[in-house]
C-alpha positions in Angstrom: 0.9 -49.8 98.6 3.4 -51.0 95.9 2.2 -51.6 92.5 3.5 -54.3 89.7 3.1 -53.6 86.2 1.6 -57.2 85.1 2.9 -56.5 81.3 6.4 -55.5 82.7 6.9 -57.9 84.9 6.0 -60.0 81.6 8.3 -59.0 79.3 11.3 -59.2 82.3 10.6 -62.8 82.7 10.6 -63.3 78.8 14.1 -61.5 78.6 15.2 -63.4 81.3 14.4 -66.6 79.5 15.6 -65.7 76.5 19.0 -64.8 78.1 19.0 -68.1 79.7 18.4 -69.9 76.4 21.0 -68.0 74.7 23.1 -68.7 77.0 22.3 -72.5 77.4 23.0 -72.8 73.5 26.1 -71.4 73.6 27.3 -73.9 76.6 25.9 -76.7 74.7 27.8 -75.4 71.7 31.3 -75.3 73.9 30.4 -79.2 75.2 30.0 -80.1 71.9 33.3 -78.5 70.9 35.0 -80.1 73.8 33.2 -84.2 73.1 34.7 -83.6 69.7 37.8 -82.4 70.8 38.1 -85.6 73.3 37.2 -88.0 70.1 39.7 -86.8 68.0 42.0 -87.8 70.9 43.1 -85.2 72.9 43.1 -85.1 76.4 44.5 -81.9 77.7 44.7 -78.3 76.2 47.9 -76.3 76.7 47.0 -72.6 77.4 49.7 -70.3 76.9 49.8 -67.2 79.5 49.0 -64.1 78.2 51.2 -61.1 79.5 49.2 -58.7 81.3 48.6 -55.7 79.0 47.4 -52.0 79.1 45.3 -50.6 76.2 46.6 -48.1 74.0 44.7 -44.5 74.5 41.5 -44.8 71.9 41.8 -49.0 72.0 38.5 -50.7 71.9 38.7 -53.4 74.7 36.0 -55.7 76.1 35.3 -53.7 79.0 34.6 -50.2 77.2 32.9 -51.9 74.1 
């Protein structure tokens, strides 16, 4: 018969919550950027393209951080 750890199970859901919260703030922090963005007047955003590049042997990159 299967077992749950009431105290793990705890702490998951807290974690979970927390990474919700964190991550609520920081999209209430980017819409808040944006409304003032808008107020100052601006309407669009030009994003420049990036060229595709490899990293350098030893470069620290988002994916290997």
């Amino acid at each position: 018969m299967p077992v749950v750890q009431i105290e793990d199970q705890i702490k998951n859901l807290v974690k979970q919550i927390e990474e919700m919260r964190a991550e609520s703030l920081r999209l209430e922090g980017a819409v808040a950027t944006l409304r003032g963005v808008l107020s100052s007047g601006v309407t669009e955003l030009d994003i420049p393209e990036q060229p595709s590049q490899t990293p350098e042997e030893g470069e620290i990159t988002e994916d290997s951080a």
